[in-house]
FISEVEX-513451 format. One record per atom (N, C-alpha, C): residue in three letters; z, y, x. Coordinates in steps of 0.1 Angstrom, whole numbers, padded with zeros to 4 digits, always signed. Layout:
<recs>
AlaZYX...
</recs>
This chain:
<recs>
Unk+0240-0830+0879Unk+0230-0821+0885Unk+0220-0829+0892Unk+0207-0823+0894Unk+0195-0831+0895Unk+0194-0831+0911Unk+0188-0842+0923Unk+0187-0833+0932Unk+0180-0818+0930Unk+0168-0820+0929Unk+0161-0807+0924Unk+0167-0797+0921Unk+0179-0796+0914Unk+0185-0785+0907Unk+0194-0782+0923Unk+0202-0792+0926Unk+0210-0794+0938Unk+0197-0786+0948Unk+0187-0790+0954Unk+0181-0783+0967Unk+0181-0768+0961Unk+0174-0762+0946Unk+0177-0751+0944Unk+0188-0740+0950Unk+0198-0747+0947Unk+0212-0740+0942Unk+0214-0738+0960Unk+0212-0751+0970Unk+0214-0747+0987Unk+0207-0740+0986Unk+0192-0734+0987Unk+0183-0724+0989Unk+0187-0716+0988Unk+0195-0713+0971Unk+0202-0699+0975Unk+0207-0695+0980Unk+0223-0705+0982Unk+0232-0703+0994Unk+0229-0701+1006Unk+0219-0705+1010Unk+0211-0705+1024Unk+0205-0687+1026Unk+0203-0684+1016Unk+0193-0671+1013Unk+0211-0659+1016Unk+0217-0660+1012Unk+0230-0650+1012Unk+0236-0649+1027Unk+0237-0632+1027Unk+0238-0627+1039Unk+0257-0628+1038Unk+0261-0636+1044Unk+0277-0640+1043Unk+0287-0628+1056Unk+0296-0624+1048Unk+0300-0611+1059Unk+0318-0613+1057Unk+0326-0621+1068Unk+0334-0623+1067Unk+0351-0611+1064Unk+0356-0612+1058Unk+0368-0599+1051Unk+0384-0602+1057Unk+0390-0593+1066Unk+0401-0591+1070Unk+0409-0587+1055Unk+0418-0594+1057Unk+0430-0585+1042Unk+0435-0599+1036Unk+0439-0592+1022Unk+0444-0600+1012Unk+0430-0606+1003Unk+0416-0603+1001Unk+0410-0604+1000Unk+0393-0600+1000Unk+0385-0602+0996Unk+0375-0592+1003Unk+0373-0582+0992Unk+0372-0585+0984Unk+0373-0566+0976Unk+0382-0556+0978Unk+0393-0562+0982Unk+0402-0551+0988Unk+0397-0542+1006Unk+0383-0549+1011Unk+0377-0541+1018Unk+0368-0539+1015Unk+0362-0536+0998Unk+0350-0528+0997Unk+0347-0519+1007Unk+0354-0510+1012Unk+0351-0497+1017Unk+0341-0500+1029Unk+0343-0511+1034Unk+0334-0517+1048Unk+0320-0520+1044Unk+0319-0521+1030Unk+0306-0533+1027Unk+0296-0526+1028Unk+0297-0512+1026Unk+0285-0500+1025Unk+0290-0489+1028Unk+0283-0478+1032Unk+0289-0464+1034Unk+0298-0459+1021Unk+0308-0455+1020Unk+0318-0450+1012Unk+0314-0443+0998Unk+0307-0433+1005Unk+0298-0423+0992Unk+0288-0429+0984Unk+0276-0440+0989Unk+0274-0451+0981Unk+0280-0456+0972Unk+0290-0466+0982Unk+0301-0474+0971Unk+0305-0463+0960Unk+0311-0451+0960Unk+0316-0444+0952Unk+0302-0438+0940Unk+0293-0435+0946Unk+0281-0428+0934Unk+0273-0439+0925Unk+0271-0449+0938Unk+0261-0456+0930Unk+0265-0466+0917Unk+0279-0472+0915Unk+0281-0476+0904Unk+0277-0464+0892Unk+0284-0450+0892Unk+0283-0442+0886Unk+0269-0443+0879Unk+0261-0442+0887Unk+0248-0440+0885Unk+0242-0453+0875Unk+0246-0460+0881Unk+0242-0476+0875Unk+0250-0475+0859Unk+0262-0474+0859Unk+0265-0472+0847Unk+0260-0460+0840Unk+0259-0449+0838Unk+0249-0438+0832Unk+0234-0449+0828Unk+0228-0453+0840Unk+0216-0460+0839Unk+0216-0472+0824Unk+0226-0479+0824Unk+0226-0486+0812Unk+0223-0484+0800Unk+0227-0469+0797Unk+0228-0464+0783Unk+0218-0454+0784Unk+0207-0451+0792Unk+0195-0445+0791Unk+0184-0452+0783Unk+0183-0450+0771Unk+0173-0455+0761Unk+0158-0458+0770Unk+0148-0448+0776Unk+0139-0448+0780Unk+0136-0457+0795Unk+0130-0466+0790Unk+0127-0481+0800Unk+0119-0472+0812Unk+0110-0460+0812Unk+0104-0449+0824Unk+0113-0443+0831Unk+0124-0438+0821Unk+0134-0432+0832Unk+0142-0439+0839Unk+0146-0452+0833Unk+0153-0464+0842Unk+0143-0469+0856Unk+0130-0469+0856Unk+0125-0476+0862Unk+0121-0465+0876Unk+0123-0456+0871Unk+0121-0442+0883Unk+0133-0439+0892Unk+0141-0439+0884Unk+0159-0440+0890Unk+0159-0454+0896Unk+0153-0463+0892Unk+0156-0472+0899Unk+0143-0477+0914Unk+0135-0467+0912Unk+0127-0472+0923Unk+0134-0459+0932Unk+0138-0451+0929Unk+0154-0443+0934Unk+0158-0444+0945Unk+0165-0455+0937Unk+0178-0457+0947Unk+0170-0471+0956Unk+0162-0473+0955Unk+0153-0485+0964Unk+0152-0497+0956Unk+0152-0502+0944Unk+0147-0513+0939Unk+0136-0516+0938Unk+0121-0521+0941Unk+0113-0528+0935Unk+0105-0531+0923Unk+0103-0524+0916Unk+0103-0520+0902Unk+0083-0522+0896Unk+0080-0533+0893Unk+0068-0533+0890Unk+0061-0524+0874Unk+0054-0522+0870Unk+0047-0515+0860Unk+0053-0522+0845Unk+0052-0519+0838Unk+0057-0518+0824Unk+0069-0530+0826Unk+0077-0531+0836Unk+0088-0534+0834Unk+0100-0529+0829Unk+0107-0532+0816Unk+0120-0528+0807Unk+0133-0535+0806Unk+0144-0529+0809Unk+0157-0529+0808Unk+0162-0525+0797Unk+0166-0531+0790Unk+0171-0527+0775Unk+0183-0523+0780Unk+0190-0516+0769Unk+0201-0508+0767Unk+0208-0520+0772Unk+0219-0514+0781Unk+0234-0521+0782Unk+0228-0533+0794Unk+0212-0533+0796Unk+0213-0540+0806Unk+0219-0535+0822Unk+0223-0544+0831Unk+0231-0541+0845Unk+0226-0542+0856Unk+0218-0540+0862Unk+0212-0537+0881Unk+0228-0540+0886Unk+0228-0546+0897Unk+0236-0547+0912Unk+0240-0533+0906Unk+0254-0528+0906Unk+0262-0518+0905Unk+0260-0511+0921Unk+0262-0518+0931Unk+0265-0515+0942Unk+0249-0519+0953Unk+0245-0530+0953Unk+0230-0532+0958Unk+0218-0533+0947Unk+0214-0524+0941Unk+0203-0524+0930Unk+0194-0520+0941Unk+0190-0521+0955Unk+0180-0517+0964Unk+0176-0533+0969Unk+0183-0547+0961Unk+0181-0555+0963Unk+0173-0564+0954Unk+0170-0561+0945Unk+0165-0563+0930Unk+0152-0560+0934Unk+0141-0568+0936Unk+0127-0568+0927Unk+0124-0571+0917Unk+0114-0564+0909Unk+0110-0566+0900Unk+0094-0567+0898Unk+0088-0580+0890Unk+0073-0580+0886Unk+0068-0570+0879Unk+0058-0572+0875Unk+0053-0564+0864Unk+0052-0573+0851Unk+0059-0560+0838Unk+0061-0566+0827Unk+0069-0578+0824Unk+0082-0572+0834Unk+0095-0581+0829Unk+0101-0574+0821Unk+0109-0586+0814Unk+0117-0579+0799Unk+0135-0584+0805Unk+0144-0574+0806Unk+0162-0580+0808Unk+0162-0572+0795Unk+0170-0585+0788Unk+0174-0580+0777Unk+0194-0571+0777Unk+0196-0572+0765Unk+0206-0563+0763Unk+0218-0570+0771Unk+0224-0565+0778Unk+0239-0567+0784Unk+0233-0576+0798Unk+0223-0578+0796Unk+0217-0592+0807Unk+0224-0582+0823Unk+0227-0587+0833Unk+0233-0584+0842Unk+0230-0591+0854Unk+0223-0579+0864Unk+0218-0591+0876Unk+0223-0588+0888Unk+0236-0595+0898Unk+0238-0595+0907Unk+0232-0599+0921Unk+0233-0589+0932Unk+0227-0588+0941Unk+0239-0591+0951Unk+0252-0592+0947Unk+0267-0595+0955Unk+0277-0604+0947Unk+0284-0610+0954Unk+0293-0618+0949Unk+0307-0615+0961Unk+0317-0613+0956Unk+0330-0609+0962Unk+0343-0623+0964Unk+0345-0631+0973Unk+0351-0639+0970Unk+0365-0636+0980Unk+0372-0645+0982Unk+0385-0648+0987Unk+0385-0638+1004Unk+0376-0644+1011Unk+0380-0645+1026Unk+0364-0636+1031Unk+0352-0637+1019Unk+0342-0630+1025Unk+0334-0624+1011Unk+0325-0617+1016Unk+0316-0613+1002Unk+0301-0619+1007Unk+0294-0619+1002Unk+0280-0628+1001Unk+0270-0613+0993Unk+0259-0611+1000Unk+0246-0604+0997Unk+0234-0613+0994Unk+0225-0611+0982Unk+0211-0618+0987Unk+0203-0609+0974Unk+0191-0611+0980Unk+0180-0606+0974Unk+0178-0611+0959Unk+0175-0610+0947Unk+0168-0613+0938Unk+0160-0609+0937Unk+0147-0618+0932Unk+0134-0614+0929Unk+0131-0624+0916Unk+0126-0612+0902Unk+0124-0617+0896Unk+0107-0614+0893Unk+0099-0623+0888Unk+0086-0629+0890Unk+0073-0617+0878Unk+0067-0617+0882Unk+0055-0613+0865Unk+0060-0619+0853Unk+0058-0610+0840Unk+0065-0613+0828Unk+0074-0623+0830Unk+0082-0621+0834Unk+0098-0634+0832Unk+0105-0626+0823Unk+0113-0631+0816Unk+0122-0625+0803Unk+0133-0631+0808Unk+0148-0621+0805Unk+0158-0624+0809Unk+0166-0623+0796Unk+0170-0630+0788Unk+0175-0626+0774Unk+0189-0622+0775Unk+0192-0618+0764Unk+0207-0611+0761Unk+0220-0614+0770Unk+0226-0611+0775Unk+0237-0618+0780Unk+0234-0624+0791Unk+0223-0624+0797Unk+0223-0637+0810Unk+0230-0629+0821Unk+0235-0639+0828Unk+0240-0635+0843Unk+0232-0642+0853Unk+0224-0635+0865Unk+0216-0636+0875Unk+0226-0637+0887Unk+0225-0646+0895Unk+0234-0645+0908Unk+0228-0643+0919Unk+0233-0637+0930Unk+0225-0631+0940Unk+0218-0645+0949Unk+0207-0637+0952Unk+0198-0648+0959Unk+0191-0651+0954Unk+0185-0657+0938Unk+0179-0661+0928Unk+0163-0659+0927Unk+0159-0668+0927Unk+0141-0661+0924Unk+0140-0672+0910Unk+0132-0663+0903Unk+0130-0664+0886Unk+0111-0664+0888Unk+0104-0672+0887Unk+0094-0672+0888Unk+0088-0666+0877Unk+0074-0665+0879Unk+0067-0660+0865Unk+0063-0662+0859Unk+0065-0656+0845Unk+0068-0663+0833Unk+0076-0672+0832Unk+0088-0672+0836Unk+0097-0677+0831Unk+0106-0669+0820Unk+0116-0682+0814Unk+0124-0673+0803Unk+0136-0679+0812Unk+0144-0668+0806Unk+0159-0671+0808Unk+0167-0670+0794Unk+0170-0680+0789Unk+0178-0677+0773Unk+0189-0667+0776Unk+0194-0668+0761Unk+0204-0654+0765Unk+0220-0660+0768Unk+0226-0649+0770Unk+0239-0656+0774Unk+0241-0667+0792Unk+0231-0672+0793Unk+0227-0681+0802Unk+0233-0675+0816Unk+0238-0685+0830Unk+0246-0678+0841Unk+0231-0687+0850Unk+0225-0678+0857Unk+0215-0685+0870Unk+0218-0687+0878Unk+0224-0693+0884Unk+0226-0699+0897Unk+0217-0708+0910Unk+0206-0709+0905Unk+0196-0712+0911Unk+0185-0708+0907Unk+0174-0711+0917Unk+0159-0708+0913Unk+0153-0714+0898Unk+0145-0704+0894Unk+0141-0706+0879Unk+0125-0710+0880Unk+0123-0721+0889Unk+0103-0722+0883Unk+0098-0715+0879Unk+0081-0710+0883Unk+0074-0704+0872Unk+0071-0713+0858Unk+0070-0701+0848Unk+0067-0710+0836Unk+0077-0717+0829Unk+0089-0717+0835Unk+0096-0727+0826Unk+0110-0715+0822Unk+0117-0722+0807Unk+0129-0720+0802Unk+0137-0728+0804Unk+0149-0721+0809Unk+0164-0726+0815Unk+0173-0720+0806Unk+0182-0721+0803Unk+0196-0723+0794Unk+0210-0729+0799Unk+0216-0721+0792Unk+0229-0726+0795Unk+0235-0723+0809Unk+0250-0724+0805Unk+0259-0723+0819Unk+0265-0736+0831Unk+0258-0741+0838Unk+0254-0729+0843Unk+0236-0736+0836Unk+0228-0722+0840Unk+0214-0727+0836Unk+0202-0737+0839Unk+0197-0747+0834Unk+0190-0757+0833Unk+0174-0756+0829Unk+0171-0766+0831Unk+0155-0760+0823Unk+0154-0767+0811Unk+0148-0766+0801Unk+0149-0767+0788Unk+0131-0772+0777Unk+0134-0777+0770Unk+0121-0782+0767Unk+0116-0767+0765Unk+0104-0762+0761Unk+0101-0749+0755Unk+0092-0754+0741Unk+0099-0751+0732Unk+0095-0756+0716Unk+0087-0752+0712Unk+0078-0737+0718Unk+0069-0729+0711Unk+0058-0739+0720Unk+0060-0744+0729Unk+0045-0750+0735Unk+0041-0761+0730Unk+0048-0763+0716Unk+0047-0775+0712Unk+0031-0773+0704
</recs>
């Protein structure tokens, strides 16, 4: 890992609102992390939201429930908002998440759960399958290949790949 990639990856960690969990472990206190009836609707909602064909009505529901949602920006089918913080999620204008692409706003571990903001940039593309981890800023025009896991900040302008993701020559600027 590069420094560069290395200072990324602390920025993020540095950016996450860390909230320490009594129990066996911290999902076993979801119920504390947000008001109850949230936790309970808003997955709901987020799943229905996936399989809504129309990129207008996703983006209405989603400025909703408090997301950030810039102009001709689209979620393809099966794409995933924060289930539980999608009021964490910015969006530019004329970003594309592709299908299954999945962007978390929380991460649930052993002894605490971790919050942070993502902000994704003007036209950035998120392709198929990528996973976004909370905290992340995706500059603009960037790509994200598909399948790919973010764990740090993504430059403007540049393609990253792979797990976890890297930046990558971009072959069409050849």
């Amino acid at each position: 890992m590069s420094d560069e990639t290395r200072a990324d990856e602390e920025r993020r960690h540095d950016r996450l609102e860390r909230t320490a969990t009594p129990g066996p472990n911290s999902l076993y206190g979801w119920i504390h992390a947000r008001h109850p009836l949230w936790m309970l609707l808003m997955p709901v909602v987020i799943w229905l939201l996936k399989y809504v064909p129309s990129v207008r009505v996703k983006n209405v529901v989603l400025r909703a429930v408090g997301a950030e949602v810039g102009a001709r920006t689209a979620l393809a089918i099966g794409a995933t908002p924060d289930f539980l913080w999608p009021d964490r999620i910015t969006f530019g204008e004329d970003v594309i998440v592709g299908y299954d692409a999945t962007i978390l706003c929380h991460e649930y571990l052993q002894d605490e759960y971790r919050i942070g903001d993502v902000w994704i940039g003007d036209r950035a593309t998120i392709g198929t399958g990528a996973t976004v981890l909370p905290g992340v800023r995706i500059g603009a025009d960037a790509t994200v290949a598909a399948n790919s896991l973010v764990a740090s900040d993504v430059p403007r302008e540049t393609t990253v790949a792979g797990v976890p993701a890297e930046p990558v020559e971009d072959h069409l600027s050849r």
